[in-house]
C-alpha positions as CSV (number, residue, x, y, z in Angstrom):
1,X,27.4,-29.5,-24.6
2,X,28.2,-27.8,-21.6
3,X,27.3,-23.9,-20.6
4,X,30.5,-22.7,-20.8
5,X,31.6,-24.0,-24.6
6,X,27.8,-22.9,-25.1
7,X,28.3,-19.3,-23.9
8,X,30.3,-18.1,-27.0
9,X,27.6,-19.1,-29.4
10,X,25.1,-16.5,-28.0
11,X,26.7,-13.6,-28.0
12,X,23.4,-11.7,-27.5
13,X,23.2,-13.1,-24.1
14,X,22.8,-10.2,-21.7
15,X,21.9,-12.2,-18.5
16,X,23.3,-15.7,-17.3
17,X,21.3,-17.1,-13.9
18,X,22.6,-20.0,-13.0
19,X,22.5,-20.2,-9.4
20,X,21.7,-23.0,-6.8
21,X,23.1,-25.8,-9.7
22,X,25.4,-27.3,-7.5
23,X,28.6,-27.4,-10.1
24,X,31.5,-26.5,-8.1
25,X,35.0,-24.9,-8.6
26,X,35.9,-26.7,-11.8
27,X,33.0,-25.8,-14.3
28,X,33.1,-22.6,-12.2
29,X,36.3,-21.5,-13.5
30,X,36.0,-22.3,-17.4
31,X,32.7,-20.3,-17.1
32,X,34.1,-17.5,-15.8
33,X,36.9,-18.1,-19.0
34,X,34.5,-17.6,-21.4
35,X,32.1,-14.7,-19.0
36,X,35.5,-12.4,-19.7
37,X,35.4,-12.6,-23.4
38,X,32.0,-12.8,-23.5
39,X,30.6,-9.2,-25.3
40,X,27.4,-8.5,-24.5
41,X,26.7,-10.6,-21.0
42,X,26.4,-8.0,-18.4
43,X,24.5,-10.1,-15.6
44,X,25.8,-12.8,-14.0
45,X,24.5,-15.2,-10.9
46,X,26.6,-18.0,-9.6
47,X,24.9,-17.9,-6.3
48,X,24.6,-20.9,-4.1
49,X,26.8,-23.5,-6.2
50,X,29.5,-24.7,-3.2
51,X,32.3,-22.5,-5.2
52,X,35.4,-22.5,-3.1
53,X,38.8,-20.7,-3.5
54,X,40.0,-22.0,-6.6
55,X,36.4,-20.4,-8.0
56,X,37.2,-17.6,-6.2
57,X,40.7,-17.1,-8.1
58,X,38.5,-17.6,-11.4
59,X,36.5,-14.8,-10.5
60,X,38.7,-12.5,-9.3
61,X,40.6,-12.7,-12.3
62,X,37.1,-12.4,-14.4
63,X,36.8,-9.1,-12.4
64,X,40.0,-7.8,-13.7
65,X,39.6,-8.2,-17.5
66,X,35.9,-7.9,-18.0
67,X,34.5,-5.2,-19.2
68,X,30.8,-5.6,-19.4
69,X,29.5,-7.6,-16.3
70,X,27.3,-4.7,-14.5
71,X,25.4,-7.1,-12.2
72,X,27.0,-10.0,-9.6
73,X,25.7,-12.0,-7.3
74,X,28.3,-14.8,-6.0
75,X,26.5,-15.0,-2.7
76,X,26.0,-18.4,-0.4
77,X,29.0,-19.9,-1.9
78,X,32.2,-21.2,0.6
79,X,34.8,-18.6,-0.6
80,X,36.2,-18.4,3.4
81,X,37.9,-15.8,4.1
82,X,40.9,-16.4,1.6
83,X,38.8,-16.3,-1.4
84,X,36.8,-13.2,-0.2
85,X,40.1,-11.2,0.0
86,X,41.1,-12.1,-3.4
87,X,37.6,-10.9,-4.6
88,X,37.4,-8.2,-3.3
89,X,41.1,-7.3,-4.1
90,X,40.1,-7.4,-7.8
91,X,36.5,-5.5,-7.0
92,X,38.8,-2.4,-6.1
93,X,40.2,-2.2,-9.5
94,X,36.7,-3.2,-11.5
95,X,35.2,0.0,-12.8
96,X,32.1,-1.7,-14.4
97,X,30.7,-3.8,-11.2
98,X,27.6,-1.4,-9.8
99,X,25.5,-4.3,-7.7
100,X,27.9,-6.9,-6.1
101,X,26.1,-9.7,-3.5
102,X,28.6,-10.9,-1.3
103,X,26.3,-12.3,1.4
104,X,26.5,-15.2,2.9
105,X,30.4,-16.1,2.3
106,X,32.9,-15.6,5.8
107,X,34.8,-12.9,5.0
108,X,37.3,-13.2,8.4
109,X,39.8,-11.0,9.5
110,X,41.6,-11.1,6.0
111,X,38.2,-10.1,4.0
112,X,37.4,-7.8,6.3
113,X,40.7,-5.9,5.4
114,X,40.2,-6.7,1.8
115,X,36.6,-4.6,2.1
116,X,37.5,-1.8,3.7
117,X,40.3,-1.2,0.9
118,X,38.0,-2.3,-1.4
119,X,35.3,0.9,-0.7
120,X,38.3,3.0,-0.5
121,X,39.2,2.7,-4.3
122,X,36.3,1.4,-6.1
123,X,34.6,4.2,-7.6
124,X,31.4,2.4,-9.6
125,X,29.7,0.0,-7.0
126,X,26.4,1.7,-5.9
127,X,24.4,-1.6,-4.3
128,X,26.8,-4.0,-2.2
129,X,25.1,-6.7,0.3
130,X,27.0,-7.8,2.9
131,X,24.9,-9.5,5.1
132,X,26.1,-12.2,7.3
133,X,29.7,-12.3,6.1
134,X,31.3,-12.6,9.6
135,X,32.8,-9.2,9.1
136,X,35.5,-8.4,12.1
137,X,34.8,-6.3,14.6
138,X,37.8,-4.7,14.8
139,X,37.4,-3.6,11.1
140,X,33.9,-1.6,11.4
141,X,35.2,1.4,12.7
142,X,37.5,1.1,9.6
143,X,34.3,0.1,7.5
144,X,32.5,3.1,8.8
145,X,35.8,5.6,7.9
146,X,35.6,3.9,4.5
147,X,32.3,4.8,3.6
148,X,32.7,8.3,4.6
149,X,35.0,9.0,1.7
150,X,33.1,6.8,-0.9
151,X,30.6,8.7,-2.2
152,X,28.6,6.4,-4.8
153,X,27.3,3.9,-2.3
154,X,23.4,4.2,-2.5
155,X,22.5,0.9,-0.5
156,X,24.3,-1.5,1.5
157,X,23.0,-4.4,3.8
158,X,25.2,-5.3,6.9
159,X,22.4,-7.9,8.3
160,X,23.8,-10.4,11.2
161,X,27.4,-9.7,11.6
162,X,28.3,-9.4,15.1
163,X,30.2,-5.7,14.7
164,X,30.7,-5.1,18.6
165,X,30.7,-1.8,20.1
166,X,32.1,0.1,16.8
167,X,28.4,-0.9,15.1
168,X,27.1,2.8,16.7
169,X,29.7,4.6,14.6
170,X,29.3,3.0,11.8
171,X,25.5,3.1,12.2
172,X,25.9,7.4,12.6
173,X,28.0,7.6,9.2
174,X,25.2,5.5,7.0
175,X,22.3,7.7,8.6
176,X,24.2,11.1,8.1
177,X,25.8,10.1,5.2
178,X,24.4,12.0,2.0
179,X,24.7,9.8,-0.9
180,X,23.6,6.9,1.2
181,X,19.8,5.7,0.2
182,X,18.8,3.2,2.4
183,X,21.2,1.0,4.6
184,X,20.3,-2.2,6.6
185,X,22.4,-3.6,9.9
186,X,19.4,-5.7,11.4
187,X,21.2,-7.5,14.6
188,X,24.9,-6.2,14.4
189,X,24.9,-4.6,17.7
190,X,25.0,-7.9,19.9
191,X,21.9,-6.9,20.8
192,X,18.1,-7.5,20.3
193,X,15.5,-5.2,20.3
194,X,13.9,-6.1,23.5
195,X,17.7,-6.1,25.2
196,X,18.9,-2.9,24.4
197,X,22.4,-2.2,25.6
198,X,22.3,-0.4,29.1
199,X,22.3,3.9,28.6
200,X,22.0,5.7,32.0
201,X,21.2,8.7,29.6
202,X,17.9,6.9,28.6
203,X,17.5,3.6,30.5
204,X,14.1,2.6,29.7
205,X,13.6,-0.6,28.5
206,X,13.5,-4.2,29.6
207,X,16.4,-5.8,30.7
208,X,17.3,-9.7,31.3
209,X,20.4,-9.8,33.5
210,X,22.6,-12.8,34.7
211,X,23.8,-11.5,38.4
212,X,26.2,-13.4,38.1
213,X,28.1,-11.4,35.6
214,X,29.8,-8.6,36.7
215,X,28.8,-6.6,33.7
216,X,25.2,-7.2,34.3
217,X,25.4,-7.1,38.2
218,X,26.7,-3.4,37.7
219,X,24.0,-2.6,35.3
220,X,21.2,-4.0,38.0
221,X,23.2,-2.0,41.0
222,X,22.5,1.2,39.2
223,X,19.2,0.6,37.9
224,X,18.8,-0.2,41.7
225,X,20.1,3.2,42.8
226,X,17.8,5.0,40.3
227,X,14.8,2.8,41.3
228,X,15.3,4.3,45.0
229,X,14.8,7.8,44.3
230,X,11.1,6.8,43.3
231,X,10.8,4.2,45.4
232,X,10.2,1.9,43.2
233,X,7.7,3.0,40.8
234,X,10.0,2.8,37.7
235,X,10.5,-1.2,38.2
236,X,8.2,-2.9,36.8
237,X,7.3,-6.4,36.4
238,X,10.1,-8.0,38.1
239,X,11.5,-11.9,38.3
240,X,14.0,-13.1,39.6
241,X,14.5,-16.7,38.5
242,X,10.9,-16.6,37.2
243,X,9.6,-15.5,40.4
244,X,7.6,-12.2,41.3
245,X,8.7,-10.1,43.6
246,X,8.9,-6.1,44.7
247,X,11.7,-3.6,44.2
248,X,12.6,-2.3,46.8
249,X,10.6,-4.2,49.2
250,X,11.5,-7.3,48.9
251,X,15.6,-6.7,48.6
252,X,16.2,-3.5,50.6
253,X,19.2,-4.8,51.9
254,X,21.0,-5.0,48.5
255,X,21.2,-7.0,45.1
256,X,21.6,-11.2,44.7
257,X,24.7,-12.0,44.0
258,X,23.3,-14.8,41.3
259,X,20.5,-15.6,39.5
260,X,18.1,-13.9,36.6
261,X,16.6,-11.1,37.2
262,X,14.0,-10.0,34.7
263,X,12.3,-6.8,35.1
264,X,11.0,-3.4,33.1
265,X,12.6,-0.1,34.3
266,X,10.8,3.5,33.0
267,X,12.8,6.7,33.8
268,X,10.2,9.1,35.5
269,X,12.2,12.1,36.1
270,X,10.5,15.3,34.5
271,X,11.3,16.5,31.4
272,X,12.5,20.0,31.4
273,X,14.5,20.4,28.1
274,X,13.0,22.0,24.7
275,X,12.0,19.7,22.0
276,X,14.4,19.0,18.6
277,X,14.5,21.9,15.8
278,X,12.6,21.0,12.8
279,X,16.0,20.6,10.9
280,X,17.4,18.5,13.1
281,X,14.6,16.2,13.5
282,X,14.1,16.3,9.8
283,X,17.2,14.6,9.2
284,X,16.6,12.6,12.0
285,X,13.3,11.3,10.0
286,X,15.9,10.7,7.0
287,X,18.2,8.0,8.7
288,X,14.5,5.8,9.5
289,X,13.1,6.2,6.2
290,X,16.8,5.1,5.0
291,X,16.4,2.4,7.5
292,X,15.6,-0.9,5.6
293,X,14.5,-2.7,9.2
294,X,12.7,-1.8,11.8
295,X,15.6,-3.2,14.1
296,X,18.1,-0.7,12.6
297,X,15.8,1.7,12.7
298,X,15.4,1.0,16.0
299,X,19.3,0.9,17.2
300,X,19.1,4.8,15.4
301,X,16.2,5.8,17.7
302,X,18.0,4.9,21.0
303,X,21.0,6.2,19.7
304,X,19.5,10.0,19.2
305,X,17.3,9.5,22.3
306,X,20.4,10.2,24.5
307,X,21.0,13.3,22.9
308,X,17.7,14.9,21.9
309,X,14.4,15.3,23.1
310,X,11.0,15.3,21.6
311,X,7.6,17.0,21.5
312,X,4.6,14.5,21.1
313,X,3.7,15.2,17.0
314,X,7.7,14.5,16.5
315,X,7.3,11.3,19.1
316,X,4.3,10.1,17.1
317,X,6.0,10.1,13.5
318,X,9.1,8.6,15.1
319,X,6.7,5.8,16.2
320,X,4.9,5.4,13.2
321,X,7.8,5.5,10.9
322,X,8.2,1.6,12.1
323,X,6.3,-1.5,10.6
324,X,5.7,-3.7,13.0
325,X,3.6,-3.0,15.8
326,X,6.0,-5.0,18.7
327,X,8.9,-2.4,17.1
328,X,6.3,0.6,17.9
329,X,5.6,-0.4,21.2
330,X,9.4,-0.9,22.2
331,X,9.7,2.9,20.4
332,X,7.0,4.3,23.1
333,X,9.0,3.1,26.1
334,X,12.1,4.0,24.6
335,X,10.7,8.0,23.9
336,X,8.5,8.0,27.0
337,X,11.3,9.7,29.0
338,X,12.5,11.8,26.1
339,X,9.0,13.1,26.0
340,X,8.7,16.8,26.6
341,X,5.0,16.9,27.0
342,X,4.1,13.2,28.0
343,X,0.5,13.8,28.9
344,X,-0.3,14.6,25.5
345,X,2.0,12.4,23.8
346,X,0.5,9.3,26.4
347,X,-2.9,9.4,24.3
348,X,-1.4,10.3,20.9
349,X,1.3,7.3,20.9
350,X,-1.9,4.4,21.6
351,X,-3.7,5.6,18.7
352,X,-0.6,4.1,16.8
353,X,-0.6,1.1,18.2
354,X,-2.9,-2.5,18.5
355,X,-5.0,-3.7,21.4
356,X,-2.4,-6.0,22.4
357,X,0.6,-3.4,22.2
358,X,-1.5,-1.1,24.2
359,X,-1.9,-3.0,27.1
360,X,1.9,-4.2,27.3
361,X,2.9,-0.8,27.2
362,X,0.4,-0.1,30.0
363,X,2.2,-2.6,31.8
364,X,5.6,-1.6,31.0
365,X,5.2,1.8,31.8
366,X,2.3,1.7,34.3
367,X,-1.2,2.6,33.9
368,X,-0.8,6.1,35.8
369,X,1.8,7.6,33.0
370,X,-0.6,7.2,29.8
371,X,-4.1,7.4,31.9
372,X,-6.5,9.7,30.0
373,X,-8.1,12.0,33.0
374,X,-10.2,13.7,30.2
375,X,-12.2,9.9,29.2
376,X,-10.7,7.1,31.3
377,X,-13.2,4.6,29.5
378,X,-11.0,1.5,28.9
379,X,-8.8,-1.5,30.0
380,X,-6.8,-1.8,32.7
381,X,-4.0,-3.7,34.3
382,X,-2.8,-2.3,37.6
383,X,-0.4,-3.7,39.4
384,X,-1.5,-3.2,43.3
385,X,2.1,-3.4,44.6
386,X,2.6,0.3,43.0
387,X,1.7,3.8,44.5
388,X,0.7,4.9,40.9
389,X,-2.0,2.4,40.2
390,X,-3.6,2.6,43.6
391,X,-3.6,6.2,42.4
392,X,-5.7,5.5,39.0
393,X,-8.0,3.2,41.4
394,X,-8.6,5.9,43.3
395,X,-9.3,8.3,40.4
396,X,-11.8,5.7,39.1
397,X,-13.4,5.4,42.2
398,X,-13.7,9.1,42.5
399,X,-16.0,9.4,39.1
400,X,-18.9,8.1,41.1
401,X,-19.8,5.0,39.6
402,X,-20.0,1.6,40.7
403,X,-20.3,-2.1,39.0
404,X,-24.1,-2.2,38.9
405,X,-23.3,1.6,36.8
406,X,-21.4,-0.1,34.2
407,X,-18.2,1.4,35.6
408,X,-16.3,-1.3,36.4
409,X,-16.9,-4.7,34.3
410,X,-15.0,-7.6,33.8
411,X,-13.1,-7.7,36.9
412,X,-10.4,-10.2,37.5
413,X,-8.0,-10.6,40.7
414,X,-5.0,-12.3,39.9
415,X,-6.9,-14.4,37.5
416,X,-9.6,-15.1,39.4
417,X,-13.3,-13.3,38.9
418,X,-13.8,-10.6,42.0
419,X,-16.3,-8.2,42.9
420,X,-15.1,-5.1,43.3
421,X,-17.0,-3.4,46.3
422,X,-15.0,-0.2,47.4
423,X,-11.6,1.7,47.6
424,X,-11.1,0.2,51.3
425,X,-11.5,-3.6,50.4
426,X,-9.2,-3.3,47.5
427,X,-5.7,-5.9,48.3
428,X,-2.4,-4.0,48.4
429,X,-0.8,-6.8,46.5
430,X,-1.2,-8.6,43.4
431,X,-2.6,-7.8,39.7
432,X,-6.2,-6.4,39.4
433,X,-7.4,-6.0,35.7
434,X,-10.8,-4.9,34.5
435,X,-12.4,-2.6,31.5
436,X,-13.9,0.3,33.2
437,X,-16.6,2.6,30.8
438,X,-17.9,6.1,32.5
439,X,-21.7,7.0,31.7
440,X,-22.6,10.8,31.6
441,X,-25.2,10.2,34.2
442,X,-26.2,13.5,34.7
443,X,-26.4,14.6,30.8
444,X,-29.2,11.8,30.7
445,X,-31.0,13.1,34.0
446,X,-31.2,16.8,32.0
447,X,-32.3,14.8,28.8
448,X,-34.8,13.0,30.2
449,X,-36.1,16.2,31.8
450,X,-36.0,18.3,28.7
451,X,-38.2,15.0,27.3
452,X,-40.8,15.1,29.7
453,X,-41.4,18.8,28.8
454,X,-41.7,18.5,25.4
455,X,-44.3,15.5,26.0
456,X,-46.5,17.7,27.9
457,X,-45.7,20.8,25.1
458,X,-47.0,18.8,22.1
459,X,-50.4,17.3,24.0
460,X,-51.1,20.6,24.8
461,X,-50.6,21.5,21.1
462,X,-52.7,18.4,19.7
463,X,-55.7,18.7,21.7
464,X,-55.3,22.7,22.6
465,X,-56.1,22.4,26.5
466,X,-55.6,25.0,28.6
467,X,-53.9,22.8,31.2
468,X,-51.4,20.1,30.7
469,X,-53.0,16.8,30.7
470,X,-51.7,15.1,33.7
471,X,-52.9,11.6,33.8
472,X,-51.2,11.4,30.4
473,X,-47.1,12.5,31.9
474,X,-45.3,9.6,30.9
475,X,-43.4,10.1,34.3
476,X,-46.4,9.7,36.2
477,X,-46.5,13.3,38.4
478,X,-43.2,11.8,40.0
479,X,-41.7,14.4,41.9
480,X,-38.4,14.5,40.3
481,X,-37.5,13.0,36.6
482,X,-36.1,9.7,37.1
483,X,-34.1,7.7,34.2
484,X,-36.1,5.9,32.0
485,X,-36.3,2.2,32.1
486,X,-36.3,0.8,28.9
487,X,-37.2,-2.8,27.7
488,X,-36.4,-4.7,24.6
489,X,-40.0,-5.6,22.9
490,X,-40.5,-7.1,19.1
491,X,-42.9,-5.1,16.6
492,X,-45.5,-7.3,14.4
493,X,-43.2,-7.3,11.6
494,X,-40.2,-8.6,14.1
495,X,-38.3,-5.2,14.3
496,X,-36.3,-4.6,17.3
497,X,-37.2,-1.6,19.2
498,X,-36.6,0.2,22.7
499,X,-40.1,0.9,24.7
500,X,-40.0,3.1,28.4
501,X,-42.4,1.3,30.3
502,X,-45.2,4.2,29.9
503,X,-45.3,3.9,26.2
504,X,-43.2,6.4,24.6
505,X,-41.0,5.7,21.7
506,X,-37.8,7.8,21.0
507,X,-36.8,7.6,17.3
508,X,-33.5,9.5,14.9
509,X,-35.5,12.3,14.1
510,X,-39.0,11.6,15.0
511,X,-41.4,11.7,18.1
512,X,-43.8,9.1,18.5
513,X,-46.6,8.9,21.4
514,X,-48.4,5.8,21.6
515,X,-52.1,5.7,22.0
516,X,-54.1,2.7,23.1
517,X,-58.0,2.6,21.4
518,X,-60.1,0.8,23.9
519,X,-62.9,-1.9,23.9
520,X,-66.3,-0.4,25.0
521,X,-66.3,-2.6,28.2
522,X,-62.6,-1.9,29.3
523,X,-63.9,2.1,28.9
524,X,-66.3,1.2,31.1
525,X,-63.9,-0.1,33.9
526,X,-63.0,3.4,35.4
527,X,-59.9,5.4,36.1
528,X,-60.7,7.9,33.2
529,X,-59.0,11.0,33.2
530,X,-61.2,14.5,33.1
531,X,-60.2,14.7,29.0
532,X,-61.5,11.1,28.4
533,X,-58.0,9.4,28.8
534,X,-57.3,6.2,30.5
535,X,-54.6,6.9,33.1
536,X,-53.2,3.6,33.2
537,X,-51.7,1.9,29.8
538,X,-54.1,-1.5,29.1
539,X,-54.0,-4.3,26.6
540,X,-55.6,-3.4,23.2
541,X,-54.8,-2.4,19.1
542,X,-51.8,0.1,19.5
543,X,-51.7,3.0,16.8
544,X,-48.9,6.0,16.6
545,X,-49.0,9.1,16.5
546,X,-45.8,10.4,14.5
547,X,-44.3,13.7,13.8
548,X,-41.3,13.8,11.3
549,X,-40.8,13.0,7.7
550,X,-39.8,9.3,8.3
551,X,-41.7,6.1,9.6
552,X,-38.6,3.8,9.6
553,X,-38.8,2.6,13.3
554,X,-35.3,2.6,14.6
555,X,-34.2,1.6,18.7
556,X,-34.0,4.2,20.9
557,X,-30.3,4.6,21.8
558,X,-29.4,5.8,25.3
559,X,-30.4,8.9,25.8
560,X,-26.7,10.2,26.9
561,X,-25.6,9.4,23.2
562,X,-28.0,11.6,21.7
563,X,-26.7,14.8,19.6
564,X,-27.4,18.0,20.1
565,X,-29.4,18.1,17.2
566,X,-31.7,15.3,17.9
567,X,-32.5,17.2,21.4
568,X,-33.5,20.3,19.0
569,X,-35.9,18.0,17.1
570,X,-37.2,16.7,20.0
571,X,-37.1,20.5,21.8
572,X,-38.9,21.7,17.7
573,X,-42.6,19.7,18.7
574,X,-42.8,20.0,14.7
575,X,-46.5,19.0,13.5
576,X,-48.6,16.2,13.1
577,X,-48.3,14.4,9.2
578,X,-49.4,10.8,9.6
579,X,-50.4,7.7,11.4
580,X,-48.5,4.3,11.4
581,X,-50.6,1.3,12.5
582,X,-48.2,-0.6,14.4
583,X,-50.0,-3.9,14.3
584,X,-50.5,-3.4,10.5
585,X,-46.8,-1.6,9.8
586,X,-49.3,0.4,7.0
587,X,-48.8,4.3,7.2
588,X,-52.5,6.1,6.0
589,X,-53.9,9.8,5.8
590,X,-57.1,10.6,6.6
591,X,-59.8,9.4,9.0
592,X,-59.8,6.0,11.1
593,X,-61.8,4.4,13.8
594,X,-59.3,4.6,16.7
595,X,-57.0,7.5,15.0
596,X,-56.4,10.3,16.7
597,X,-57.1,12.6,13.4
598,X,-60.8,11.5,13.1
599,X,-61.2,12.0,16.5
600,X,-60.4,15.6,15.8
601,X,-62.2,15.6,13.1
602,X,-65.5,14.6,14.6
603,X,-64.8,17.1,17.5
604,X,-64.8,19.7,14.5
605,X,-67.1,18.5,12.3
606,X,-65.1,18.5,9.3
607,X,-64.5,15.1,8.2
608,X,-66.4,11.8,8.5
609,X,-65.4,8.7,10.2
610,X,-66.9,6.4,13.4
611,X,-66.9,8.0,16.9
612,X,-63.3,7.9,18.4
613,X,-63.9,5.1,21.5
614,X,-61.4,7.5,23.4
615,X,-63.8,10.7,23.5
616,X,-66.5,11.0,26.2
């Protein structure tokens, strides 16, 4: 039994799927016999069954007398442009249809006509897809006039038809339009989203141009003019033929008359208008969210960056309205010269984007428009052939660091490892790249200082001299503080830990002083102190001293990223609660050969224990 003498016998049937079954015009057209008396059926899907215009006839005529069909989808079928028309003819009439999917079939010149009439009199039809129905371009400016007065449209796709120069205005009505939802027109324009149309109102972007079109010739004469004023600066990356070269260096004397020329052009001129009103750039935020892609979405942006400017929070949500993180980096060099305050925005804009968008918008816009003056810790690409990036070299330079600092790491010259001396040696041509991190250098110089003090502070509270003990500075009566050298060493228990080479052990929250107990003979070998101290660290069973509730041995960080209130704990001294055996790892109160309480304690008499091999 075939479907369609089987149709009638259900007449519960509510939805009928049948597409991508290959069946054809013939069993096409008795279904859609029995689909108009059918009472209940109100989807239907013939998609992608090679119907042609005889179908087409059956359906169009189904359209007329049905009553109950809600839902249809006759997409990737081979209507042409005939059998569109006569579709949509009947659609104009229908007042049941509200989703209708059209895609995929070539509506022509003919079906183009048949649309636009269509959305003029239907009154029902809320969801309509139309992608990549070869509408006409010399019907979208009729489309767009259409859809102004139709007023029940809530989505429509217009996906990959070419809709020429017209696809602006019709992109304006769908984002201003009121009852409009969302709308999709992802490549309509004739354009991609990395080869924006040429605007001398906001001609950022990067451009591929065949010199040997007069269209495109023009475009690179003028981009030519405009790179002049700043001699330069705003081309970046440039190829012609696939070969580098320098604007205007190497073609002062004019533009090739052939070849392709590939290259990156920022507008630099100074922003001196006021940012959008709220309203404004509310609706404005509408049209994206509408947006179903991020390529319309993108067509809207350039289309209200020649008109409007921006503040850097409005430039930011325009950015991160996208989804795609190559769409967001084409957004910041299309808004970086619709920026009002572009210092600010600079910073703001990378938080929203990847590593890898990052650096290409460092090289499309050059390093010296987003460079962070306030913490210029990161990577760079400079390009030597420009004023600008000799300028963020320079900057660099000027912070007072060099490679052995940590300032400048990873360097490479045009690909090659170089080592980076000084301003003067640095080429005037070609690409340097390198990651460059700025230590506080002076911060640690005051830390360590503040240290060294509090060293001397708590051994004069723990053993109550008059005097501070001397022999016993970590820094070795050095005449100035200098930074500590610290080396990796490996506890008994394996823990990773940070010593300076005098003995002293930083830790979150702590401060430890290390003691070394002595073997009667090694006593014996001199260079005592007057207080009974050895003045020299030597081998022997380490013990600690700590003060602080924990004994969790962590490695000392450097001391430039310590907080304030770890420098208070340190600055605090607080008292004396335990001792830690490091060789051991066991933490014990009380009296000890070789602790520093029972040497106390047999000073005082109040506790017993053996002699402390450190006293006298």
């Amino acid at each position: 039994m075939s479907l369609a003498t089987l149709l009638p016998t259900i007449p519960m049937l509510t939805a009928l799927q049948c597409g991508t079954n290959h069946f054809g015009d013939l069993a096409a057209s008795s279904l859609s016999s029995n689909v108009t008396t059918h009472p209940s059926l109100t989807f239907l899907d013939v998609s992608n069954n090679q119907l042609g215009v005889r179908a087409s006839t059956a359906m169009a005529k189904m359209l007329r007398e049905n009553k109950n069909i809600s839902e249809l989808d006759i997409s990737w079928n081979n209507f042409g442009s005939t059998g569109c028309a006569q579709v949509l003819d009947a659609m104009g009439t229908n007042s049941k249809v509200e989703s209708f999917n059209l895609s995929w079939n070539g509506c022509g010149v003919e079906g183009s006509e048949a649309l636009v009439n269509c959305l003029k009199a239907n009154s029902t039809l809320t969801k309509i897809d139309l992608a990549n129905c070869r509408i006409s371009p010399g019907a979208t400016r009729a489309l767009g006039e259409a859809l102004e007065k139709n007023h029940t449209i809530t989505c429509i796709r217009l996906d990959w038809n070419s809709l020429g120069a017209d696809s602006r205005f019709l992109n304006k009505v769908l984002k201003d339009h009121k009852s409009i939802e969302t709308f999709s027109m992802h490549n309509c324009c004739g354009e991609t989203q990395d080869q924006p149309e040429f605007d001398e109102l906001n001609p950022s972007g990067h451009y591929i141009l065949d010199l040997a079109n007069p269209k495109d010739r023009k475009i690179a004469q003028r981009l030519a003019e405009m790179g002049a004023a700043h001699q330069g600066e705003n081309w970046r990356n440039e190829h012609l033929d696939g070969v580098r070269f320098v604007y205007p260096r190497d073609y002062m004397w004019g533009t090739p008359s052939a070849g392709r020329l590939e290259f990156d052009f920022v507008q630099l001129d100074p922003c001196e208008e006021e940012p959008l009103g709220k309203e404004t750039y509310d609706k404005l935020m509408s049209g994206m969210r509408k947006n179903l892609t991020d390529s319309g979405k993108m067509v809207l942006l350039r289309n209200a960056c020649t008109a409007h400017y921006y503040d850097s929070l409005q430039a930011l949500g325009l950015v991160q309205s996208l989804s795609f993180d190559k769409s967001r980096e084409q957004a910041c060099v299309t808004l970086f010269s619709r920026i009002c305050d572009r210092q600010n925005a600079a910073q703001m804009l990378m938080h929203a984007l990847g590593d890898s968008s990052r650096r290409a918008v460092q090289r499309r816009l050059g390093a010296l428009q987003i460079f962070n003056r306030g913490n210029p810790t990161g990577y760079y690409h400079l390009d030597l052939n420009k004023r600008g990036d000799h300028e963020v070299l320079r900057i660099l330079f000027n912070c007072g660091v060099t490679t052995l600092d940590r300032g400048f790491q990873n360097i490479r010259y045009n690909g090659s490892t170089y080592h980076l001396q000084d301003l003067a040696s640095v080429p005037q041509t070609g690409t340097l790249v390198f990651d460059f991190t700025l230590p506080r250098k002076e911060a640690a110089d005051d830390l360590h200082r503040v240290m060294a003090a509090v060293i001397e502070t708590m051994h004069l509270q723990q053993d109550g001299e008059a005097q501070p003990n001397k022999s016993w500075n970590p820094f070795h009566n050095r005449p100035a503080p200098q930074p500590i050298s610290s080396v990796r060493t490996m506890d008994d228990k394996g823990d990773r830990r940070d010593k300076d080479r005098d003995g002293f052990v930083a830790q979150k929250g702590t401060f430890v002083e290390e003691r070394r107990s002595f073997s009667r003979a090694s006593s014996r070998s001199g260079d005592m102190s007057p207080s009974g101290r050895s003045s020299r660290p030597q081998s022997g069973r380490s013990e600690r001293k700590v003060t602080g509730a924990t004994h969790s041995r962590i490695s000392r960080r450097p001391s430039e990223d310590l907080s304030d209130a770890e420098v208070e704990v340190l600055m605090a001294g607080p008292p004396v609660q335990g001792i830690v055996n490091v060789s051991r790892g066991a933490s014990r109160q009380g009296s000890r050969p070789g602790s520093v309480m029972s040497a106390r304690s047999a000073k005082s008499g109040r506790s017993g224990g053996s002699q402390d091999p450190m006293s006298p």
